[in-house]
N, C-alpha and C positions, 0 to 999 in steps of 0.2 A: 504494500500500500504506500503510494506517494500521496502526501498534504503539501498545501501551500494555501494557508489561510484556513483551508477547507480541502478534504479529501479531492484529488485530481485522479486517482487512478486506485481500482480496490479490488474486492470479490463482485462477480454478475451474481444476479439475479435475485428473486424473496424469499427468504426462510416464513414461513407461514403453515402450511401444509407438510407433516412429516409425514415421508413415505408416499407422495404422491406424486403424479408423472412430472413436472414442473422440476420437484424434489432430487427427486434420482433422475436423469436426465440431464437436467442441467445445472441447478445450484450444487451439488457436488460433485460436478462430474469436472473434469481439467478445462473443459469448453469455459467452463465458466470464469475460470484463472488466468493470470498472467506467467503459463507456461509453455513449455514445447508441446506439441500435439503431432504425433506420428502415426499414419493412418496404414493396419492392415487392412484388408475388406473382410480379411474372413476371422478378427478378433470377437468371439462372445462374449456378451456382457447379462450377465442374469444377479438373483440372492440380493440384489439392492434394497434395504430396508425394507423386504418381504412383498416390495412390490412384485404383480404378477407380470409385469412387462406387457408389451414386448423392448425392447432396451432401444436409445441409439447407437451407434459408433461412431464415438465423436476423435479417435484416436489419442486418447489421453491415457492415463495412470492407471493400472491395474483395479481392481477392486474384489478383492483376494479377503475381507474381514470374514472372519469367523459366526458374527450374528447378525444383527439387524441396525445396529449402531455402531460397532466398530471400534467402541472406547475398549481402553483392557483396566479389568478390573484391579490389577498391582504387579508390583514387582515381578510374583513367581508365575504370574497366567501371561505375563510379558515373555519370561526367561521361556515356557514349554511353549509358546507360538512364536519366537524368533526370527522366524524364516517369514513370517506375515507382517510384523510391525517393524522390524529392523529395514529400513526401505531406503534410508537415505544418508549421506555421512556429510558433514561440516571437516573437512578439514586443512582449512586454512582461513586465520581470523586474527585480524591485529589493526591496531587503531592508533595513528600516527598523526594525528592533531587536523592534517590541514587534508588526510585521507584516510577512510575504514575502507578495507580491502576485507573479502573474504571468497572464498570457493567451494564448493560443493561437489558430490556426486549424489546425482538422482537416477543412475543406470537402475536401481532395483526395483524402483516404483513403478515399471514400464512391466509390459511382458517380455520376455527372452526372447519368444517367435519372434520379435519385432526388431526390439531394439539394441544392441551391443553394446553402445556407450554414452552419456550423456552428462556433461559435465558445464558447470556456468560456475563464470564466477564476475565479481560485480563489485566495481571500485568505484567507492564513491569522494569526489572531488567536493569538497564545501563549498559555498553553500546550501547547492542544490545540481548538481550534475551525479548521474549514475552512468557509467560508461558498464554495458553489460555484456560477455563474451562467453558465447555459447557455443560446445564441439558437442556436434549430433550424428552417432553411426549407426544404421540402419545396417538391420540383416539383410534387405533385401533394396535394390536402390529406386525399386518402384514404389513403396513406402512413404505417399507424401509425407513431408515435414512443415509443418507451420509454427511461425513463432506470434504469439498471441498479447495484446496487452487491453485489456480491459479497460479505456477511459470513460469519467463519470460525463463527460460530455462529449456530442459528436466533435470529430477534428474537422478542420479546414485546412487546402494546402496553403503552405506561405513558404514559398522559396524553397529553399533545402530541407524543409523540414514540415510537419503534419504536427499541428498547434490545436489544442483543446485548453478552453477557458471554463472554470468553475464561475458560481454565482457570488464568491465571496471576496473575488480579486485575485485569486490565483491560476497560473498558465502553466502549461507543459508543452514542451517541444519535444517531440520524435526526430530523430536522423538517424537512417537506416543505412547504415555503410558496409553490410554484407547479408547476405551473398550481395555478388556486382548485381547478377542479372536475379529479378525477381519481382513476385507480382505481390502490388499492395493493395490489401479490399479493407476497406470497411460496413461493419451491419449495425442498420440501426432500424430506427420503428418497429414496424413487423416483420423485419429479415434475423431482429439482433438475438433472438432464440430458437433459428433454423439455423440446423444440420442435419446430414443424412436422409435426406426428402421428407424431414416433418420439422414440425414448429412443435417448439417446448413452451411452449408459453407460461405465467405466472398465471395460478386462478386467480389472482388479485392483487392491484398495486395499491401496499400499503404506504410505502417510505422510498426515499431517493434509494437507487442504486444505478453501476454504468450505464452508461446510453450508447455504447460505442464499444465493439468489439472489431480493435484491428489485428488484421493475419498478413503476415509476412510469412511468403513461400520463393522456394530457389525454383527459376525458369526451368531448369533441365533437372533430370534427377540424377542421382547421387547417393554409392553408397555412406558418403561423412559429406556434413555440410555445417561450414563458421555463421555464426548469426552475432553480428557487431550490431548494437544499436545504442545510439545517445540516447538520455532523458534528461530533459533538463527545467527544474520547476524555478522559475520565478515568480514578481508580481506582475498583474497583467498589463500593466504599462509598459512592458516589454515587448518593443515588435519582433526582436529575435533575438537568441544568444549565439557567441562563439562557435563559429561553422567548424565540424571537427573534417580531420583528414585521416585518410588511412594509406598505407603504405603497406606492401606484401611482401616479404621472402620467399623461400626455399624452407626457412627455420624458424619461421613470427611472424608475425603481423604488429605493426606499430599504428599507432592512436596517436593523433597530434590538435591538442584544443589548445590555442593559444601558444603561450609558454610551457605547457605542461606536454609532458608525453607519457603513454605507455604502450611497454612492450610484453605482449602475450608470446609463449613459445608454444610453437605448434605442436611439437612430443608430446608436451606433456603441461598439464596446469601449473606454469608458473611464469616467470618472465620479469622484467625491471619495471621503475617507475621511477619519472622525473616530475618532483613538482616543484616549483620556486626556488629551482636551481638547485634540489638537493635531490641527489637518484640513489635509491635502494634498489632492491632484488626483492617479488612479489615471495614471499614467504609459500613452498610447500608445505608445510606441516604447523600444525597449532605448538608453539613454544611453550619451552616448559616457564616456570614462575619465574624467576630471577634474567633468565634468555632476554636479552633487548634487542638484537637484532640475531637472525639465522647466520649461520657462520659461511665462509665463501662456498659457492655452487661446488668448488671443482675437491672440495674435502666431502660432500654428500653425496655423488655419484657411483 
C-alpha cells in the first residue's frame, strides 16, 4: 500500500460477503493485488472458503489452505503444515537513512506446474520513490506474465509516465522501464472485476477501494522476464517527477533517477547503490545484530 495524504495504491475490491463469488474470486484472489500474475490455462482453483464455485483463473498465488479460512491456529499446526504456510522468504532488509532496500522470494506461493522463480525486490529512495525489480521464470514461456498495480484512482497518460490522483492531494506516477517491448491496459468501471470471460463483481459498494487495475505484460513471450517499474508519490501539484533511465548488460541492469543510481545483478538478487554520492552493495542476506554493512562480494562467493 502506497499513501500520500491518502491511500494512492492498496488491496481491490469489498470484504462484505465471506465466502461468496465477489469473495473468493477476486478480493483474495492475487487479481486483486499489487502482484505478479502468471497464467496457466489448465491451473485448478477449487476448496475457496467452501464456496461451491465454479472458480476463475486469474493466474495468481496458489491457494493450497487446509480449511475455509486459512489462518493457522499456533505454532505446532504451523510447524505439521509447513509445506502450506511456509510460502515466502524476506531475505534481505536494511535501512540506510536516505534508502530501505529489501528482497524477497515468493517462488512458493505460485504452483511449481507454472512457475520456477520469482523474486522482487524494492528500494525505496525518500521521500516517496519505490524503484521495484522483479525476475519472473516460467516453466513454460507460453505462461503469460503480468505485473499488476492496483491504483485507488483511474491513471491518465502524462509523458513518461501513467499518473493517478487521490481526493486528498496526493499523486503517483508509474514508469514502466521493463520489459522494453510490452502492453499496458488499464480496467476500470465495469471491466475492473473481469477476468477469465466473467465479471467478479462486489454484491455491494460499501467504502472506497481501487478504481484502477493496471497490467503490464512483455510483447513476446519468454521463459524469464525483468519487470523494472518507478513509483513515485508526491503532492498533487506535481506535474511530474524525475524521469528515471535504465541501462542493460550482459551482468545488471542499472536505474539512473537523477543523481542517484542502482545496480541490480542479473544472477542473482543483489547488486550496488549510489545515493548522494555514497554507493554500497544491495545486501544479500538479512545481517546479523552488530553487522553494519555486509562484508566485500568477493569474500561471500
Amino acid at each position: 500500500m502506497i499513501s500520500k495524504h491518502e491511500e494512492l495504491a492498496g488491496d481491490g475490491g469489498q470484504y462484505y460477503y465471506f465466502g461468496a463469488r465477489h469473495d473468493t474470486n477476486y478480493l483474495l484472489r492475487s487479481i486483486a493485488h499489487s502482484t505478479v500474475l502468471v497464467l496457466d490455462p489448465e491451473e485448478n482453483w477449487q476448496n475457496i472458503r467452501a464456496y461451491p464455485g465454479p472458480f476463475g483463473n486469474d493466474g495468481g498465488q496458489h491457494h493450497n489452505w487446509p480449511h475455509h479460512n486459512g489462518a493457522v491456529a499456533d505454532a505446532d499446526a504451523w510447524e505439521r503444515d509447513r509445506e502450506l504456510y511456509d510460502i515466502a522468504d524476506i531475505f534481505s532488509f536494511e535501512d540506510k537513512g536516505d534508502y530501505l532496500y529489501l528482497a524477497g522470494d515468493l517462488t512458493r506461493s505460485y504452483s511449481q506446474k507454472k512457475l520456477k522463480s520469482f523474486t522482487r525486490q524494492i528500494v525505496y529512495l525518500r521521500p516517496g520513490t519505490f524503484v521495484i525489480f522483479d525476475r519472473v521464470v516460467a516453466t513454460n514461456p507460453s505462461y503469460a506474465k503480468t505485473w499488476q498495480l492496483q491504483a485507488v484512482k483511474p491513471a491518465e497518460q502524462a509523458g513518461d509516465f501513467l499518473r493517478t490522483t487521490n481526493d486528498k492531494g496526493g499523486r503517483l506516477f508509474l514508469q514502466a522501464l521493463l520489459p522494453r517491448e510490452s502492453r499496458i491496459t488499464q480496467k476500470t468501471g465495469d471491466e475492473l472485476y473481469r477476468y477469465d470471460g466473467e465479471s467478479y463483481a462486489p454484491e455491494e459498494i460499501r467504502g472506497p477501494a481501487p478504481e484502477s487495475r493496471i497490467s503490464i505484460s512483455p510483447s513476446s513471450p519468454a521463459k524469464q522476464d525483468f519487470f523494472l517499474n518507478i513509483l513515485t508519490a508526491t503532492d498533487s501539484n506535481v506535474d511530474r517527477p524525475l524521469v528515471a533511465h535504465c541501462e542493460e548488460s550482459d551482468d545488471a541492469i542499472i536505474v539512473k533517477i537523477g543523481e542517484d543510481s542502482i545496480e541490480f545483478t542479473i544472477a542473482r538478487p543483489g547488486g550496488r547503490i549510489e545515493v548522494k554520492g555514497t554507493e554500497r552493495e544491495l545486501t544479500e542476506q538479512i545481517l546479523a545484530g552488530g553487522q553494519k554493512d555486509p562484508p566485500p562480494r568477493k569474500n561471500r562467493d
